[in-house]
ROKOLSE-868261 format. One record per residue (C-alpha): residue number from 1; x, y, z negated. Coordinates in Angstrom, 2 decimals, m for minus. Each point is the difference from the previous one (the first is absolute). Layout:
N
nr;east;north;up
NUM;X;Y;Z
...
//
This chain:
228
nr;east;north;up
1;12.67;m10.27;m5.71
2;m0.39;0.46;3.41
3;2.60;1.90;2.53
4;m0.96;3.60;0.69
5;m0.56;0.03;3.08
6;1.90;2.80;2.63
7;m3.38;1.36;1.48
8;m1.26;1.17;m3.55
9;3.50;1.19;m0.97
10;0.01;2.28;2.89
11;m3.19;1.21;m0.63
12;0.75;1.13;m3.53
13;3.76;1.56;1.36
14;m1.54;1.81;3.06
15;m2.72;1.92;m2.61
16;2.40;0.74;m2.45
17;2.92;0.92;2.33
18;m1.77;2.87;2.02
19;m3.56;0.45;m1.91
20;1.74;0.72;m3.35
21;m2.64;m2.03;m2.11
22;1.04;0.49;m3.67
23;m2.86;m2.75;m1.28
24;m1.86;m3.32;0.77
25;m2.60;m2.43;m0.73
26;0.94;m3.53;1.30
27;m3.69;m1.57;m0.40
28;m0.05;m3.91;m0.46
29;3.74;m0.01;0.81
30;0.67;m2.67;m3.20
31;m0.87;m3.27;1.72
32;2.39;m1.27;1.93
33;3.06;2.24;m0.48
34;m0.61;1.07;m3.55
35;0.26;3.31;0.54
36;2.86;0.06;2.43
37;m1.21;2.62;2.24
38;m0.51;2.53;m2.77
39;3.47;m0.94;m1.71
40;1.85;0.19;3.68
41;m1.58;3.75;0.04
42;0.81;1.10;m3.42
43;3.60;m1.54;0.46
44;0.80;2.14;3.27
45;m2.09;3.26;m0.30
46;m0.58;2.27;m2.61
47;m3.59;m0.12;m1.64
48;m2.06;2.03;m2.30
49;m2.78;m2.56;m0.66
50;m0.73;m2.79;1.74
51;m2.86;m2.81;m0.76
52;m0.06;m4.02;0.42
53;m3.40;m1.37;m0.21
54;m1.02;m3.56;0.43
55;m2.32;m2.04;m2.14
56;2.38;m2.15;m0.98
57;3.44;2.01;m0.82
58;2.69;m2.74;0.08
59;2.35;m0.36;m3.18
60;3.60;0.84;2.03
61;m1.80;3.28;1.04
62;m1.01;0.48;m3.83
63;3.93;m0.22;m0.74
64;1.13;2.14;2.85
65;m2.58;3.08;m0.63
66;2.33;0.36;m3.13
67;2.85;1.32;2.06
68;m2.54;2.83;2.11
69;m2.19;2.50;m2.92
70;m1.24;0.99;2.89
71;m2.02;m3.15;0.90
72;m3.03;m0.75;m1.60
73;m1.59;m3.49;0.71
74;m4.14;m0.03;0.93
75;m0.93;m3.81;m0.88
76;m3.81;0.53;1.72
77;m1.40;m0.08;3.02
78;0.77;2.75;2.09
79;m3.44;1.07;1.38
80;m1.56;0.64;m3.58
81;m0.13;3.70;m0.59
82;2.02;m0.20;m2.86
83;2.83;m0.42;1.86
84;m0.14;2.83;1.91
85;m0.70;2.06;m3.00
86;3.32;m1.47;m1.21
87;1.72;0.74;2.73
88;m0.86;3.59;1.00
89;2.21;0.54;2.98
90;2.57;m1.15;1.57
91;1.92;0.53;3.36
92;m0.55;m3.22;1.66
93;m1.81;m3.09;m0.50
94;1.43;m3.63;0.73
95;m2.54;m2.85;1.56
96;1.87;m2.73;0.93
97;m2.16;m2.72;0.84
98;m3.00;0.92;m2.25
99;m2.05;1.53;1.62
100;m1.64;m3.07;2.08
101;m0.39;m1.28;m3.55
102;m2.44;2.59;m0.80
103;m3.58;m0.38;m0.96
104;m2.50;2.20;m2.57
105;1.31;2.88;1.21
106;0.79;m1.26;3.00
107;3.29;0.68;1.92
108;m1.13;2.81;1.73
109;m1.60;1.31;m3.17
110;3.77;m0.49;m2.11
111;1.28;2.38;3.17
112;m2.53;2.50;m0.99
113;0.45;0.19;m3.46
114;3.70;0.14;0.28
115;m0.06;2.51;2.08
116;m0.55;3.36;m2.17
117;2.94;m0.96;m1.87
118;2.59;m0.49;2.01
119;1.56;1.55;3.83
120;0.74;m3.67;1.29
121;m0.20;m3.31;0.55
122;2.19;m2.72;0.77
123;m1.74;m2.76;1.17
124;1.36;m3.54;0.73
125;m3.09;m2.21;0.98
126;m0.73;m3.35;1.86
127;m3.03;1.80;2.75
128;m2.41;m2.30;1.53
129;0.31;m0.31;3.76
130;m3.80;m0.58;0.68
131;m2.04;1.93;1.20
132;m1.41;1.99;m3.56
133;0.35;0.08;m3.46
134;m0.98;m2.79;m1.06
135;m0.48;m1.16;m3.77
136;0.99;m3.64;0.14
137;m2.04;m2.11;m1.87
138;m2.56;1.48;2.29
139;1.08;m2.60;3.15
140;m0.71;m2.82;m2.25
141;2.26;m2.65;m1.84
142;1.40;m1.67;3.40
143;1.00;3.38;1.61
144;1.15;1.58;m3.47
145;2.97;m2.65;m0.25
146;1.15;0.65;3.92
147;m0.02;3.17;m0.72
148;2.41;0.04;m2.82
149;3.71;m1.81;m0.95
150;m1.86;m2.36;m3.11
151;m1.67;m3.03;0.01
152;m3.55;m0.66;m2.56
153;2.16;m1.95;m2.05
154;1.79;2.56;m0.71
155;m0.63;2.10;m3.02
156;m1.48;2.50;m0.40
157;m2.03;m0.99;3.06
158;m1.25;m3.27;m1.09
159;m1.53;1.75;m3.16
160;m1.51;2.75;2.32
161;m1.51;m2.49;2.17
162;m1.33;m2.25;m2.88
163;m1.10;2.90;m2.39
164;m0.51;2.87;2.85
165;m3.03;2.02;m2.46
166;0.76;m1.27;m3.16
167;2.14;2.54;m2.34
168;3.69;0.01;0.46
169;1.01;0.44;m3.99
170;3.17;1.47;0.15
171;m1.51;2.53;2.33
172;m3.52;0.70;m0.83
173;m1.49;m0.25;3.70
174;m0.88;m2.94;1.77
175;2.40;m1.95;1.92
176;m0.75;0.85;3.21
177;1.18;3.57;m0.87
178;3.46;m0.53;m1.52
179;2.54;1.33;1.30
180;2.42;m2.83;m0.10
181;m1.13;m0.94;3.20
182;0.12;1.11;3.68
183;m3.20;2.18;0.22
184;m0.10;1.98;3.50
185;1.03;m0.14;3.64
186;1.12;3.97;0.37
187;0.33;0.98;2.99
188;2.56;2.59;0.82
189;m2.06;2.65;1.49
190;m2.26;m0.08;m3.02
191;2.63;0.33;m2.61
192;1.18;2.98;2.30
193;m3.90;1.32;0.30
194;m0.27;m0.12;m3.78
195;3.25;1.97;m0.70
196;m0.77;2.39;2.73
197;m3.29;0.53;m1.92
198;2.16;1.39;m3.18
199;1.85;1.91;1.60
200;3.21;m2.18;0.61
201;1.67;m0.25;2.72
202;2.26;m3.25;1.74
203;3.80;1.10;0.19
204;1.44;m3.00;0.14
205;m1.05;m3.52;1.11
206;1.46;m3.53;0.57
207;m0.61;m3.36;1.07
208;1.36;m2.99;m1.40
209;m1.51;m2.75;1.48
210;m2.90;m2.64;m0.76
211;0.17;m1.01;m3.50
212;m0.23;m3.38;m1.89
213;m0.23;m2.37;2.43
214;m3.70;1.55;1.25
215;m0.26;1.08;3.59
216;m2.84;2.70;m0.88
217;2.34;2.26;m2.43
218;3.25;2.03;0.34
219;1.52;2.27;m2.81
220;0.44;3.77;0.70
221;1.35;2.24;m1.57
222;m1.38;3.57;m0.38
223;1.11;3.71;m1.57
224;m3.01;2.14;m0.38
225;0.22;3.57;m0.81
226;m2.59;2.50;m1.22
227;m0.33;2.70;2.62
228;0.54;3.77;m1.69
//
């Protein structure tokens, strides 16, 4: 498992510390840190409900959802309906580095359908330094991989490349739409523009620096609130 990192961490203590959120949905927060930044939340605050969805739910958070009833484990993709019907509402809503991942709905298309059920987002998110949004397998095989911290041998990448419209058949779309992959260049004034647009507003933002060894990326961190 990887380190949870201090930026996130902060996030999730600065909501619950003066927003009084009492729920969460941590979407796609399995891979990676199996689950760490929902267990690190329901260890240290007091929760009513609180979701973990990822398409692939990793065993040690299967064994640790035992000691929290209140934790009930989504393994599906997070922009399918269903999921929100599962999940109702809840007081915040965790994207840490998913949401350049997203394709069919799109990112901006996860923000809108999230937001209806919840008053905020915390949002930790490699944004593209160019010029636009940009989806990346859009500039083309050469710019794609100096755009992002993988090589084509790499895999999934190498199978994307190879297979790009053929059926991925774990996930039912074609390759070039998984989400395993880095998907989109978001620029920070269009994630802002988007949120703005349902009625959230930016109370808290951060820069950490450029990310993975790419000069065209730098993670920030955002709170977004739903204005009343």
């Amino acid at each position: 498992m990887n380190k949870l990192l201090d930026e996130k961490i902060y996030l999730i203590d600065h909501v619950c510390d003066n927003f009084r959120i009492k729920s969460f949905a941590d979407l796609g927060g399995g891979w990676g840190v199996n689950g760490g930044y929902t267990f690190y939340t329901l260890q240290n605050y007091k929760m009513e409900k609180a979701y973990l969805v990822d398409t692939n739910i990793p065993e040690e958070a299967k064994e640790l959802q035992k000691l929290y009833p209140q934790l009930t484990l989504l393994e599906s993709n997070f922009g399918s309906n269903d999921v929100l019907d599962d999940i109702g509402f809840v007081g915040a809503i965790f994207l840490f580095d998913v949401l350049l991942h997203q394709v069919a709905p799109d990112w901006n298309e996860i923000i809108r359908m999230y937001a209806d059920i919840t008053h905020c987002f915390l949002v930790f998110n490699q944004q593209y330094l160019g010029p636009e949004t940009v989806r990346l397998l859009d500039l083309g095989e050469a710019e794609y991989f100096k755009n992002v911290p993988h090589t084509r041998e790499e895999e999934p990448y190498k199978s994307v490349m190879e297979k790009m419209y053929q059926i991925h058949p774990e996930h039912n779309r074609i390759y070039r739409d998984i989400h395993n992959i880095w998907q989109w260049g978001i620029v920070k004034n269009d994630l802002i523009k988007v949120m703005k647009e349902h009625n959230f507003k930016e109370v808290y933002f951060n820069n950490h620096g450029l990310w993975g060894g790419v000069n065209n990326f730098e993670a920030q961190s955002f709170i977004f609130r739903k204005s009343f």
